[in-house]
N, C-alpha and C positions, 0 to 999 in steps of 0.2 A: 170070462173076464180075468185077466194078469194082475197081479199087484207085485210091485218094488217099491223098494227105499233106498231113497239118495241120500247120501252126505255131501253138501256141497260146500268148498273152503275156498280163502282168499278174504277178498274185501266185499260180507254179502248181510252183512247186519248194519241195522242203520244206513242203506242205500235204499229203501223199497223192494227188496228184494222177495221179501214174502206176497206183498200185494201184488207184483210182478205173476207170482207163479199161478196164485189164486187166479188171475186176471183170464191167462194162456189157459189153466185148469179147465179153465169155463167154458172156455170157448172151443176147447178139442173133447167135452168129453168125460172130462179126468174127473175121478173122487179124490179125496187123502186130507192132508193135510200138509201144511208149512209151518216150525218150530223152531226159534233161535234155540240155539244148544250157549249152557255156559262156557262153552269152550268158543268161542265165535263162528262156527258152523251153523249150517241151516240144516234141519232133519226136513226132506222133504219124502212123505206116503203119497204113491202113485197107484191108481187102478183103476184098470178101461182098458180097451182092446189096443193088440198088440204095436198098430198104426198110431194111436194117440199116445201111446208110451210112447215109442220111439220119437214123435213130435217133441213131446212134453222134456222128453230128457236132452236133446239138439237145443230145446229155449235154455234150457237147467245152464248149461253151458255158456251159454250167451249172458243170461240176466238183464235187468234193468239199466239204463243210462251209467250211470253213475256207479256200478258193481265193477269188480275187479275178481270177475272166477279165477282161481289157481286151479281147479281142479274137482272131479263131481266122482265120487265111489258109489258104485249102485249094486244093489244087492236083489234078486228077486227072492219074493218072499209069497208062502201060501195063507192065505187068507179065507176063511171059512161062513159059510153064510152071513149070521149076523155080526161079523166081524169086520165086512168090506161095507166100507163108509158111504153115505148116499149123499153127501155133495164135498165140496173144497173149502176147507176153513184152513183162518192162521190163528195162532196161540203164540 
């Protein structure tokens, strides 16, 4: 199992942008989580095999109806047993 972290910017708070990810999360796969940041970014933790990241991160891009991505930074990151998350939450 893979895990990354996305920062993803533009217009993506207060569009459903989280419920969006949680939604796609579910249905490829994916653990982590989605987190407005107070800077208006979404922190979005991804982790699941390599084919469902690269899914996951193609919607990241896309978003919901109403979202306006400028742009998604993605970082891979090592994650250790009971560290890697066992489903898709937003906070």
């Amino acid at each position: 199992m893979q895990c990354m972290k996305a920062w993803v910017y533009g217009k993506v708070q207060g569009v459903g942008y989280r419920l969006f990810c949680r939604r796609r999360a579910r249905e490829l796969g994916v653990t982590g989580h989605a987190i407005n940041l107070p800077d208006g970014r979404v922190e979005v933790l991804l982790c699941g095999t390599e084919d469902a990241l690269s899914s996951m991160i193609d919607a990241l891009h896309q978003g919901p109806h109403f979202a306006q991505v400028a742009g998604v930074d993605v970082e891979r990151i090592a994650l250790g047993g009971a560290e890697v998350p066992t489903d898709f939450v937003t906070g």
